[in-house]
C-alpha positions in Angstrom: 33.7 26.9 7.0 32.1 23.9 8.6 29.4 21.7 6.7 26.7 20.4 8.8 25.4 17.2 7.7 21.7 17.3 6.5 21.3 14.5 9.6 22.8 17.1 11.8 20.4 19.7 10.3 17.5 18.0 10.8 18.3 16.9 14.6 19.1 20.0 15.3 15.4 21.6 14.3 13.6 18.6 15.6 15.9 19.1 19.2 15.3 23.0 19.2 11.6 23.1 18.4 10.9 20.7 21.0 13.0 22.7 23.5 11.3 25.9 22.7 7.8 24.2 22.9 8.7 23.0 26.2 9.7 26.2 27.3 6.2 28.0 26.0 4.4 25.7 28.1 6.2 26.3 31.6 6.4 30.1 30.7 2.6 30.0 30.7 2.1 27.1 32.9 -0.1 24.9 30.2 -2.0 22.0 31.7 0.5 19.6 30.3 4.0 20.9 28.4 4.3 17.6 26.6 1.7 17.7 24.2 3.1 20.4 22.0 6.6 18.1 22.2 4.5 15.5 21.3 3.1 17.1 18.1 6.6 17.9 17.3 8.1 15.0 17.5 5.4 13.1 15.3 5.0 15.7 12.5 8.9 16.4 12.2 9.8 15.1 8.1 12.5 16.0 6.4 10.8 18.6 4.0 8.4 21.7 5.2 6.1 20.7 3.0 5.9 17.2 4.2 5.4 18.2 7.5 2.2 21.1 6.5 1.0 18.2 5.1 1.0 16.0 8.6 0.4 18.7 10.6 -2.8 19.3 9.2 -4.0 16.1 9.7 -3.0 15.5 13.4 -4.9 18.8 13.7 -8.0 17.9 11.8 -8.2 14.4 13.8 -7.4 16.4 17.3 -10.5 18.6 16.2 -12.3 15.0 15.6 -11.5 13.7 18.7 -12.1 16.8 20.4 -15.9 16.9 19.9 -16.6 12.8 19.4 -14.4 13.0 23.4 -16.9 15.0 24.6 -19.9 14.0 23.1 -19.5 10.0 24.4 -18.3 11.7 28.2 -21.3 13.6 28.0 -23.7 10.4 26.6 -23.6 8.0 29.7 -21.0 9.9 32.0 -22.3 7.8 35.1 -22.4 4.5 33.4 -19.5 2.8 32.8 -20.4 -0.4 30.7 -23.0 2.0 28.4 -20.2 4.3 27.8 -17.7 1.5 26.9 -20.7 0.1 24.4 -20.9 3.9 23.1 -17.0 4.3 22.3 -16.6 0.5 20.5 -18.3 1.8 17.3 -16.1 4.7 16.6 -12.9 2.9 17.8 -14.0 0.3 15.4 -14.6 2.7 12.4 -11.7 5.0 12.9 -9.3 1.8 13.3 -10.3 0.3 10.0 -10.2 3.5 8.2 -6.6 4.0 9.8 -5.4 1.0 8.0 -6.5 1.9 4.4 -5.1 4.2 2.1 -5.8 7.5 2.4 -5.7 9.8 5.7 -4.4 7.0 7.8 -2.4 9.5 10.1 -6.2 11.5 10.4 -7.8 8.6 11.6 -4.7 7.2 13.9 -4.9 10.9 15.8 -9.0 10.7 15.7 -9.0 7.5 17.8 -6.0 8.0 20.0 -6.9 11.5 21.4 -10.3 10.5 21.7 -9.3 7.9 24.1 -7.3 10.6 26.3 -9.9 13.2 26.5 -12.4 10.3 27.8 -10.0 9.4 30.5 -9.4 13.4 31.2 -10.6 13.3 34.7 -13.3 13.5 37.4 -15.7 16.2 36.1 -17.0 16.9 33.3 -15.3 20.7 33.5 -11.5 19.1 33.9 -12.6 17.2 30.7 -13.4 20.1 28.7 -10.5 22.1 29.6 -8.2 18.9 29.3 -9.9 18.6 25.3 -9.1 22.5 25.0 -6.0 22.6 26.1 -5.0 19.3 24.1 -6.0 21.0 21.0 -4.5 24.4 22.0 -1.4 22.7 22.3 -1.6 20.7 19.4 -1.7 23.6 17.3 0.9 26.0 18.9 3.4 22.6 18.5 2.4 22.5 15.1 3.2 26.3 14.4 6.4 26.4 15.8 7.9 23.6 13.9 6.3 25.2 10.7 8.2 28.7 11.6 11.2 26.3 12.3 11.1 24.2 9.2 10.6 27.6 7.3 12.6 29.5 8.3 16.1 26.9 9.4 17.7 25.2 6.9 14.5 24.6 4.7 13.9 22.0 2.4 11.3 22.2 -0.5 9.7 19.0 -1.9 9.2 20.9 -5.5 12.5 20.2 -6.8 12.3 16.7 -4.8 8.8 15.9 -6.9 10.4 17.3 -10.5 13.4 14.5 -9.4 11.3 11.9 -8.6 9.0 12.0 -11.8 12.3 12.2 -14.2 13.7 9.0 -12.0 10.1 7.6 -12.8 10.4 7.8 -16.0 13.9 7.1 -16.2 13.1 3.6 -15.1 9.9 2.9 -17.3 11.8 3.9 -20.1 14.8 1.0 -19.0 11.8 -1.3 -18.7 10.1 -0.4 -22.0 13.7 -1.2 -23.7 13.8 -4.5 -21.2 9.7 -5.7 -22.2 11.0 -4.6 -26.4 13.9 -7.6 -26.1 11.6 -9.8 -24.3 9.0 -9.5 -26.9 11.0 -9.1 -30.2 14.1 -11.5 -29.5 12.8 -13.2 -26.6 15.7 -12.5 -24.3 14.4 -12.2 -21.0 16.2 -9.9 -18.3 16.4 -11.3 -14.7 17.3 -8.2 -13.5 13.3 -6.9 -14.0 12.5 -8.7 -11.0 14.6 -6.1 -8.8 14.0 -2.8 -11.3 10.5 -3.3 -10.4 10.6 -3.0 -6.7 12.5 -0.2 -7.3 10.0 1.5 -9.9 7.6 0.6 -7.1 9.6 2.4 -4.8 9.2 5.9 -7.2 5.6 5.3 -7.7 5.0 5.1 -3.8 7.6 8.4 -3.6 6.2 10.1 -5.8 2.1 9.5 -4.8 3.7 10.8 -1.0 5.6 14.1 -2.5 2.8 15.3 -4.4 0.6 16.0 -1.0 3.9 17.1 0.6 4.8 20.1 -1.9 1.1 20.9 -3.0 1.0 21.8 0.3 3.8 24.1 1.0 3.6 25.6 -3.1 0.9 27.1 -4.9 2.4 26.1 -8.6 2.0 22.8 -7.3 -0.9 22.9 -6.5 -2.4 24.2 -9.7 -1.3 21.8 -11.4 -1.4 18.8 -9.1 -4.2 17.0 -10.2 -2.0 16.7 -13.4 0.6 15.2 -11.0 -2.0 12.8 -9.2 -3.0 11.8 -13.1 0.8 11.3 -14.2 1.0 8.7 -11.2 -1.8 6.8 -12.4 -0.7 6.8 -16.1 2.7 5.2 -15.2 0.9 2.7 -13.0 -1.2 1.9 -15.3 1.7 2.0 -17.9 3.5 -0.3 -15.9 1.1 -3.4 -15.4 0.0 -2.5 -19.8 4.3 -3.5 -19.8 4.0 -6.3 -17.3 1.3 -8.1 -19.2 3.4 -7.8 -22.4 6.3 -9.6 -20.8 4.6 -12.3 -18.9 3.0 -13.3 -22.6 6.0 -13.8 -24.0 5.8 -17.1 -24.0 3.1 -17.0 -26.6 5.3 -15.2 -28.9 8.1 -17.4 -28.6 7.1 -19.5 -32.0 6.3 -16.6 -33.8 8.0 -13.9 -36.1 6.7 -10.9 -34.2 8.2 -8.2 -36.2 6.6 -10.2 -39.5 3.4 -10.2 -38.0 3.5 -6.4 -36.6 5.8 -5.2 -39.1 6.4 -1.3 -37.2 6.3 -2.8 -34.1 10.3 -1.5 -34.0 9.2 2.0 -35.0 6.5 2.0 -32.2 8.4 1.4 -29.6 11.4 3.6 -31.0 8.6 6.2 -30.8 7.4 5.2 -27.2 10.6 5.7 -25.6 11.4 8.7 -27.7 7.5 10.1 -25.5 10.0 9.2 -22.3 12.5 11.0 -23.4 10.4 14.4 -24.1 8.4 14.1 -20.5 11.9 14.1 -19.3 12.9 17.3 -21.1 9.9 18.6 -20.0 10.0 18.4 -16.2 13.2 19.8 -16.3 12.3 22.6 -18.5 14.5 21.7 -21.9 11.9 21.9 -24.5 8.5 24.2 -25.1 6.9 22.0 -27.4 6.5 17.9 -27.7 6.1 16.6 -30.7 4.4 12.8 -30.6 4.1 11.1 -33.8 1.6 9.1 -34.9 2.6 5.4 -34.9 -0.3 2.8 -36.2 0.4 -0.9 -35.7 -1.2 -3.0 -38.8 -1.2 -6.9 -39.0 0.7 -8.4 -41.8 -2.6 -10.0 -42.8 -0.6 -12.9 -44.9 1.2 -14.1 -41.8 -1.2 -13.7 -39.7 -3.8 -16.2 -41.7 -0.9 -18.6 -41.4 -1.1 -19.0 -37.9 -2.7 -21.6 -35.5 -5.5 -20.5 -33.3 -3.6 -20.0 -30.3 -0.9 -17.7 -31.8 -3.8 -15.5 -33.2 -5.2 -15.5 -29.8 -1.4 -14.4 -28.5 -0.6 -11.6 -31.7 -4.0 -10.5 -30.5 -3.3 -10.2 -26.7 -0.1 -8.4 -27.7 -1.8 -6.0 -30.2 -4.3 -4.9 -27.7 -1.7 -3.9 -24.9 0.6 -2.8 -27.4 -2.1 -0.4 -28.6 -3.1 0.9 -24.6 0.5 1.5 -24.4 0.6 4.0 -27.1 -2.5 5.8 -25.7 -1.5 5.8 -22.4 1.8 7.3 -23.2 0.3 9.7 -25.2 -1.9 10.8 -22.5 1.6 10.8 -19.8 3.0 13.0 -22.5 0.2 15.4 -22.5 -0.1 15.2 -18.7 3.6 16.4 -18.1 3.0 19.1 -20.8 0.3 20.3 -18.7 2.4 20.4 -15.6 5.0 22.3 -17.5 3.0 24.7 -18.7 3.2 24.8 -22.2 0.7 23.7 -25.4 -0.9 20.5 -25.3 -1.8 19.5 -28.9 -4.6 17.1 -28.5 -6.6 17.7 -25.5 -8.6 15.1 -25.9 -5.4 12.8 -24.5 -6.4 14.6 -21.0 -9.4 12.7 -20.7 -8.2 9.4 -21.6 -9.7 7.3 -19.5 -7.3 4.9 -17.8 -9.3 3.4 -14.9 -10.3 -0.1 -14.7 -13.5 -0.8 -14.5 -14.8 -1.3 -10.9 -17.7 -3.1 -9.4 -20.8 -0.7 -8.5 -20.9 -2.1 -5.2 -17.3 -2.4 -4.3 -17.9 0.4 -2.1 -20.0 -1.8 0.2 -16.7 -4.5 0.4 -14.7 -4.8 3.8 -11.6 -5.8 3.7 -10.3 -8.9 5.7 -7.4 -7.5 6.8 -8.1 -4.3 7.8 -11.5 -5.8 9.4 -9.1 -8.3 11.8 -6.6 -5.2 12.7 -9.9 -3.6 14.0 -11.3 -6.3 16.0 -7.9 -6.4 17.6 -7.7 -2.7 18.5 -11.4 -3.1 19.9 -10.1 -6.5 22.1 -7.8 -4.2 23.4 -9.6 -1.7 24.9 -12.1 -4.0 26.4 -9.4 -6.2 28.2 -7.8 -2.7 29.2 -11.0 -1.5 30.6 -11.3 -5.1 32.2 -8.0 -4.9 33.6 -8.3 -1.1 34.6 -11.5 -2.2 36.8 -11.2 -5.0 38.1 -7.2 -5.7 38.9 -6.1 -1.9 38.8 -2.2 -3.1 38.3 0.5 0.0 38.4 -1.2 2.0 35.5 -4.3 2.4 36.8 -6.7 4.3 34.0 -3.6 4.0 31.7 -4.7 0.3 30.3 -8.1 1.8 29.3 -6.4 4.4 27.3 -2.2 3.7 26.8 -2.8 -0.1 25.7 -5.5 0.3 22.4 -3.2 3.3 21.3 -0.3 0.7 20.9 -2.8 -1.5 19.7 -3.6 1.5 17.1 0.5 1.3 16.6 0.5 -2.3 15.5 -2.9 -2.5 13.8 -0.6 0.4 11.2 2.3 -2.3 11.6 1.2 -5.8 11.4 4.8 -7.3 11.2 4.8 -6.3 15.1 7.2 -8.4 16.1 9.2 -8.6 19.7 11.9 -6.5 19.0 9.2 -3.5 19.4 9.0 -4.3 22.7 12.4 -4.3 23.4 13.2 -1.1 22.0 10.1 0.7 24.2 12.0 -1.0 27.3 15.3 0.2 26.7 14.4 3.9 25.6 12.2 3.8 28.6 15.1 2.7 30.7 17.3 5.1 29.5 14.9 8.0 29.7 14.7 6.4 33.6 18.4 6.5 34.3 18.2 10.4 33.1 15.5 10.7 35.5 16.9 9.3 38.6 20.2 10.6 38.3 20.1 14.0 36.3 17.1 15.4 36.7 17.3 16.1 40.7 20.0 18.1 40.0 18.7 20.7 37.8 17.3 24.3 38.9 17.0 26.6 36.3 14.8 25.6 32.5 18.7 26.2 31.1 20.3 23.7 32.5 16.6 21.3 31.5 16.3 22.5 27.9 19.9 21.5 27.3 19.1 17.7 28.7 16.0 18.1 26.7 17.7 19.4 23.5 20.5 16.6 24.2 18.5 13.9 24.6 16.1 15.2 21.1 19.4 15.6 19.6 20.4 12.0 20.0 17.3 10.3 19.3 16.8 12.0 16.0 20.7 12.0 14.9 21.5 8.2 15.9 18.3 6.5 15.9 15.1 5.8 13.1 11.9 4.1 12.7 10.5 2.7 15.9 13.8 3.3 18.1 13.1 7.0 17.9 9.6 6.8 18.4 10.4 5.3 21.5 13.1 7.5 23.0 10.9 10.8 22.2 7.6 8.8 23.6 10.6 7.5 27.1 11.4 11.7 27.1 7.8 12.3 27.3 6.7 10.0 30.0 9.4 9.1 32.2 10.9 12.8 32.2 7.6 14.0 33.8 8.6 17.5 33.0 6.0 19.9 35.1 6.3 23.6 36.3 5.6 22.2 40.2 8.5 19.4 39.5 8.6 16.2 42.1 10.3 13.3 41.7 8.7 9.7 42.7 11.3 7.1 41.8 8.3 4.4 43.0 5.9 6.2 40.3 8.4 5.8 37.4 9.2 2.4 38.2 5.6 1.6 37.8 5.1 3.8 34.9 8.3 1.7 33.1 6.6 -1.8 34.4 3.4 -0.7 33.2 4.6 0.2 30.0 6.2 -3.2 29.6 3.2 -5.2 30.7 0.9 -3.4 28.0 3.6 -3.5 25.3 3.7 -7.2 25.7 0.1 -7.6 26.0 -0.8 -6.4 22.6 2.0 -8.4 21.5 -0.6 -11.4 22.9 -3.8 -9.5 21.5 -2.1 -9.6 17.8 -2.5 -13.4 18.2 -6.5 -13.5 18.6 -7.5 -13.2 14.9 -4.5 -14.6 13.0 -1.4 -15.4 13.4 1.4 -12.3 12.8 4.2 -14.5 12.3 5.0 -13.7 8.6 5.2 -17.6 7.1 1.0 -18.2 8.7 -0.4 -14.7 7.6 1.4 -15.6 4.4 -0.1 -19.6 4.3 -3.5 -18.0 5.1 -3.1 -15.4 2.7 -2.5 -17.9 -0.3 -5.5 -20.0 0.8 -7.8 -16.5 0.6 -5.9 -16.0 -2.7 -6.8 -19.0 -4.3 -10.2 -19.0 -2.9 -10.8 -16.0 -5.1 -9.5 -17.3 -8.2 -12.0 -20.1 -7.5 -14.7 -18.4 -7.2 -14.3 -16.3 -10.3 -13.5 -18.6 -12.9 -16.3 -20.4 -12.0 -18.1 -17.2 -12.3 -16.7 -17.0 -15.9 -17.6 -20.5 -17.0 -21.0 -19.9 -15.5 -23.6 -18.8 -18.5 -25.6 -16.8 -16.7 -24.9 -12.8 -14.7 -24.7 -12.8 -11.5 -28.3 -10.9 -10.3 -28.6 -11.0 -7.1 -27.1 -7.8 -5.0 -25.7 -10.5 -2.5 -24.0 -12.6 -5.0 -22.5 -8.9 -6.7 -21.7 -8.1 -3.3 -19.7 -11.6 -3.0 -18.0 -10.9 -6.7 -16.9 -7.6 -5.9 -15.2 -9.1 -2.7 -13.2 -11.2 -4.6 -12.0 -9.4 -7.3 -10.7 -6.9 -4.3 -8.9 -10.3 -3.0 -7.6 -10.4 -6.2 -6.3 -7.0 -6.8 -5.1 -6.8 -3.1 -3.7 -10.0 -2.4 -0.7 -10.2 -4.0 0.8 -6.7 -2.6 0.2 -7.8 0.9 1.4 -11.2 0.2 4.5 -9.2 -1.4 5.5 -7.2 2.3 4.6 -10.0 4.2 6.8 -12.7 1.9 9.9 -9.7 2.7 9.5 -10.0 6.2 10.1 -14.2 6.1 13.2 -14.7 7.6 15.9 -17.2 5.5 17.6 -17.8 8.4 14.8 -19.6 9.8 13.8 -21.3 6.5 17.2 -22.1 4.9 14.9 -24.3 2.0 13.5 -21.1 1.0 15.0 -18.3 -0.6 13.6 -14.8 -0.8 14.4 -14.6 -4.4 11.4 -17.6 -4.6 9.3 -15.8 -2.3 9.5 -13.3 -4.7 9.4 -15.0 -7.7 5.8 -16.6 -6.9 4.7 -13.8 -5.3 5.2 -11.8 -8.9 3.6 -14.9 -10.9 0.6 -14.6 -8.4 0.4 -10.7 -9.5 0.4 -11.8 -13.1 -2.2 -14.8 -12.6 -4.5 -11.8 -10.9 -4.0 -9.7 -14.1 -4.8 -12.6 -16.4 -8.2 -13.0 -14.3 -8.9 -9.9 -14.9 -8.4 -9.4 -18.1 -10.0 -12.8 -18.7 -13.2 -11.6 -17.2 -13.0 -8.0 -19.4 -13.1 -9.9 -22.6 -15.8 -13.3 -21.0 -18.5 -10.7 -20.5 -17.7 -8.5 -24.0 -19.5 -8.9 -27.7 -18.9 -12.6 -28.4 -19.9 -14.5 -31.5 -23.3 -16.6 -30.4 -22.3 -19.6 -33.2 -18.8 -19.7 -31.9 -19.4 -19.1 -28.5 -22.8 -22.0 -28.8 -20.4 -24.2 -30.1 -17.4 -23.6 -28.2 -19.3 -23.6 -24.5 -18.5 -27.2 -23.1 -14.7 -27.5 -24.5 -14.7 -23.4 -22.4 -16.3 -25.2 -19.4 -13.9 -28.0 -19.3 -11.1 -25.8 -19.8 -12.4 -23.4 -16.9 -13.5 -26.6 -14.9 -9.7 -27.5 -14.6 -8.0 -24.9 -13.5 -11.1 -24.1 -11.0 -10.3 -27.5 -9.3 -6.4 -26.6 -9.7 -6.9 -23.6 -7.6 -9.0 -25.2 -5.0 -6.2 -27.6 -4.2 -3.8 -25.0 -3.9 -6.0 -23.2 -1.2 -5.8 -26.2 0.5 -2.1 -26.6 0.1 -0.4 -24.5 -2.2 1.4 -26.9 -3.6 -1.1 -30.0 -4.1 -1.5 -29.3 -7.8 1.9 -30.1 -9.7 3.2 -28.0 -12.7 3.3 -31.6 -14.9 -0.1 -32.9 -13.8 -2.0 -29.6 -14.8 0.3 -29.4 -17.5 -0.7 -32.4 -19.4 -4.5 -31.9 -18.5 -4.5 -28.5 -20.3 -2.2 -29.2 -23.1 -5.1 -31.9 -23.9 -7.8 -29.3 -23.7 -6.0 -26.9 -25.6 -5.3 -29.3 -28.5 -9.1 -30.4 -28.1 -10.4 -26.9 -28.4 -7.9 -25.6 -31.2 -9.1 -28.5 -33.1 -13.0 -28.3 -32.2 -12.4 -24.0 -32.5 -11.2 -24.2 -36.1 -13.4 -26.6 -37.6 -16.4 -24.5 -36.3 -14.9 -21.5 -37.9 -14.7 -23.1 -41.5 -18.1 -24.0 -41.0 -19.6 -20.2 -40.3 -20.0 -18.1 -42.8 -17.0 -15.1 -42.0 -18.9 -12.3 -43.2 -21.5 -12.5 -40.8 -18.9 -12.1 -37.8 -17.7 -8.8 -37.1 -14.1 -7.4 -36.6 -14.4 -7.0 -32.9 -16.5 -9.8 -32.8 -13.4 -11.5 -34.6 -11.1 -10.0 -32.1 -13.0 -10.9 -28.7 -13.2 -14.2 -29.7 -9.0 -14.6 -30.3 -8.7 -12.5 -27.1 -10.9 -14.6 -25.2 -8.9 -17.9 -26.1 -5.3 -15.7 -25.8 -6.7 -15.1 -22.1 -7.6 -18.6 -21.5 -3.6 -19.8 -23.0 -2.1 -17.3 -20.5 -3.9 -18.2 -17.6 -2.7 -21.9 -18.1 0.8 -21.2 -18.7 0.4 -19.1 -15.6 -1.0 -21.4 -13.7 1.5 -24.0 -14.5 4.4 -21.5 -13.9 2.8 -21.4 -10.1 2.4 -24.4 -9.7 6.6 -25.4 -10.6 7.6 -22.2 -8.4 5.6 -23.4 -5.4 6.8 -27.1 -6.1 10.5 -25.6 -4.7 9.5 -24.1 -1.6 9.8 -26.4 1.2 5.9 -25.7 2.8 5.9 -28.5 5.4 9.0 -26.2 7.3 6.0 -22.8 6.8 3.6 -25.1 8.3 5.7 -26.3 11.7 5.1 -24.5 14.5 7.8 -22.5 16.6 8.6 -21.5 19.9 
């Protein structure tokens, strides 16, 4: 019995259900047969549930686009330069929410339909019907592949989401063993590095499943705001597990398990919670059972340490202790979603969240603020083009040239290979046209080129490359139920579509830079900008009180927390070929001690702004200053070159500050009475120097990792 491939499989669905749709529409004589192909072609993912998912929102942004089309057509319809004023808004809105988190296929089918019903034709009836039919369409294309994916070869994402939560958990349990040796014997895996692209690999799979088979299963869906909660738990478990082994350093002169003396128990306990959720999800136990696990000092070692290895047992103690709650709370979480008991339902509402700003809602981001801009520029020079020059295109450069725009605003590594795939799809959906197409008579003999051609682009091809062969089928084909053939009109639809490709290609140029090396230069300077700014708001004694100034904060701790992800897929894109003195294992290396520095920041400003100690703190204020005044000016060199500060320099200017304030910290604390200082004022006070320590070793880890990249090479420009 013969085996089809799942490839195979999937090829064949994608090829049939665009046959079929094509067939629907020249049965009925639709106003265009493409645009259920086209809904096809873009929802088609491997898994029904995946695709429900899609499908629903190119048809919520079609029914966006559908009235927002008519409404601007209908605001100025006889004046041209009003009407483009009218549109720039919304095609600015809908392009910066397109490039944020959530809904971004919504928003990318809100703008682009919009711009094709506004360019629908000469009356304002031909525009409604053209919006009609594009949304009639739209939703017949979407209802066939859905009968197709159902009922041919289906493929669930239940069992898929199940999978992906045990491989989740299957590699935070490696790490947990991994951060244990860093922490208790200090021996430090390189491999970490890797394991965690990888666990961020699961973490993005898993965040993309849940929607897929809530969407197809109604189990899933009663229980998937359990799922959405178990993907922020083992986010938030992994950073609580990154912080634990970036401070190892700290430990490295002390007897940890002395000092925590079932700190071997704990995390014996901790992976045994792993193990359980495992069972759990795949339906091996109906009850968990979590011990209770505290972590006491061993006060008599303890009150033989120095000041800074209080600060550091302290640090360690607090994670140490979120790590426990928060995998008590993932334990309770996946008993949830199996359905059975959960002993303490309080662990549901543990709250995991970092605290965010009150006005971070009111902060733009830089990025996504520049893609929009460009998408805007776009249809304006379009428009300008369209009017005055009217090249082969025509109308097409209003509308055709801001969706590609809409294309690389989702992809900012657009690079020229894009445009060479578009022109040979495009060339080989010509050839088809010129010498196969003539021949045909009967919607046999033109499914079966259609199915072939479908068949081919989905079975040999990926990414981009198939994007562009089903987009070179759509257009160049020219598939109608009164069929002519214009070998002058295709040749200008193909120039045309080469002219506008490399015209964005231009437009991606007019805020920034996209070659990878200067968005990732400019993206360090904005990095350390931010750093700068909040430790000076940390040193500064006074809140911040004006809304502008919490506006300015809030921006900058979103650098912060943003920064080193994008810096992360841009420094992947840098190719070593072109800089042979860098190494993507360093790229990645300072990209992960950028992450840490941002965590340190943060945590650095949790603990700043907490119950302090007013006779330490009074006391203690100018050696803080100082401290914070150095690594301030550290940073603002390295916005201005990231590698002006050296590692040996700011070494031996905080090493001096640190002896200074250990010195100055402990004779003030022999002169204060003890009893009068609380435990957590105690504890805020050793977590608040512990923060300070890690941020300077951090720092100074930077600034030797950027000290081996050849920058001056980044900086050159190339042709």
């Amino acid at each position: 019995m013969l085996t089809l491939s799942t490839n195979t499989k999937e090829a064949i669905k994608i090829a049939l259900a665009i046959t079929i749709a094509y067939y629907i529409a020249l049965r009925y004589s639709w106003m265009s047969p493409t645009w259920s192909a086209i809904s096809i072609a873009m929802i088609s993912l491997p898994t029904s549930g995946q695709s429900f998912h899609k499908g629903a929102l190119r048809m919520g942004g079609t029914l966006l686009a559908l009235v927002t089309g008519l409404f601007f057509l209908g605001l100025f319809p006889q004046d041209r330069w009003l009407f483009f004023i009218s549109i720039t808004p919304y095609l600015a809105f809908v392009s910066y929410k397109m490039t944020g988190k959530n809904g971004q296929y919504f928003w990318f089918v809100a703008a682009f339909v919009c711009m094709m019903i506004t360019t629908a034709g000469p009356s304002s009836e031909h525009a409604f019907e053209f919006a009609v039919f594009r949304t009639l369409e739209t939703m017949i294309g979407i209802i066939i592949w859905t009968l197709i994916s159902v009922f041919i070869w289906p493929r669930s994402n239940h069992l898929a989401l199940e999978k992906i939560g045990d491989s989740l958990l299957s590699q935070q349990k490696i790490f947990l063993q991994n951060y244990q040796s860093c922490i208790v014997s200090f021996d430090r895996d390189d491999k970490l590095i890797s394991a965690r692209s990888q666990n961020d690999k699961y973490l993005n799979q898993l965040e993309q499943t849940i929607n897929a088979a809530a969407s197809e299963s109604f189990t899933v869906r009663e229980v998937r705001h359990h799922w959405e909660r178990l993907h922020k738990l083992t986010l938030a478990m992994m950073e609580s597990m990154e912080r634990l082994q970036m401070g190892y350093i700290e430990l490295q002169a002390i007897d940890v398990e002395k000092i925590f003396p079932k700190i071997k128990p704990l995390f014996t306990e901790l992976e045994s919670r792993f193990e359980q959720a495992q069972s759990l999800l795949k339906g091996q136990k109906t009850r968990y059972i979590c011990a209770t696990i505290s972590l006491p000092l061993n006060d008599k070692d303890y009150q033989n340490l120095d000041q800074f290895q209080r600060a550091s047992v302290q640090m360690a103690k607090v994670e140490l202790d979120k790590l426990d709650q928060l995998s008590r709370a993932m334990l309770a979480c996946v008993s949830e979603i199996a359905g059975h008991e959960v002993l303490n339902p309080s662990l549901l509402a543990f709250n995991y969240a970092p605290i965010r700003e009150p006005l971070g809602l009111t902060v733009l981001d830089p990025d996504r603020v520049r893609a929009s801009i460009m998408v805007v520029t776009s249809m304006w020079v379009g428009a300008l083009i369209w009017i005055y020059l009217d090249p082969p295109g025509h109308v097409s450069w209003y509308q055709f040239v801001p969706n590609v725009a809409l294309i690389a605003a989702q992809n900012p590594h657009f690079k020229l290979k894009i445009i060479k795939a578009f022109s040979f799809a495009y060339l080989a959906a010509f050839v088809v046209y010129i010498f196969i197409m003539p021949l045909l008579s009967s919607f046999t003999e033109l499914g079966l080129i259609i199915f072939l051609f479908t068949f081919a682009a989905a079975y040999f091809f990926s990414g981009i490359s198939r994007t562009a062969l089903y987009l070179s089928m759509f257009n160049m084909f020219g598939i109608e139920n009164q069929q002519t053939y214009d070998f002058a009109a295709q040749a200008n639809s193909f120039l045309f579509t080469v002219m506008a490709l490399s015209l964005v290609f231009l437009l991606t140029y007019i805020t920034r830079s996209p070659r990878q090396e200067k968005a990732f230069l400019s993206m360090i300077r904005r990095y350390f900008r931010s750093c700068e700014f909040l430790i000076s708001n940390i040193s500064d004694t006074h809140p911040v009180q004006s809304v502008l100034e919490r506006i300015k904060l809030a921006h900058y701790r979103q650098e912060l927390r943003s920064l080193p992800i994008k810096l992360a897929a841009w420094g992947g894109q840098i190719d070593p070929k072109k800089f042979p003195n860098t190494s993507p294992q360093q790229i990645s290396d300072m990209v992960t001690i950028l992450q840490t520095l941002s965590y340190r920041i943060e945590a650095l400003r949790e603990v700043r702004f907490t119950l302090q100690s007013d006779a330490l703190t009074k006391t203690l204020r100018d050696d803080i200053c100082e401290w914070c005044s150095v690594i301030e000016k550290g940073f603002g060199r390295w916005a201005d070159s990231p590698d002006s500060e050296s590692a040996d320099v700011l070494s031996a200017r905080l090493l001096a500050r640190q002896s200074k304030l250990n010195t100055r910290f402990a004779e003030t604390l022999n002169n204060i009475d003890a009893k009068k200082m609380s435990a957590e004022e105690s504890r805020n006070i050793y977590l608040l120097l512990g923060n300070f320590q890690s941020l300077s070793q951090t720092a100074i880890a930077y600034a030797d990792a950027a000290s081996h990249i050849d920058w001056l090479q980044w900086q050159e420009e190339r042709f």
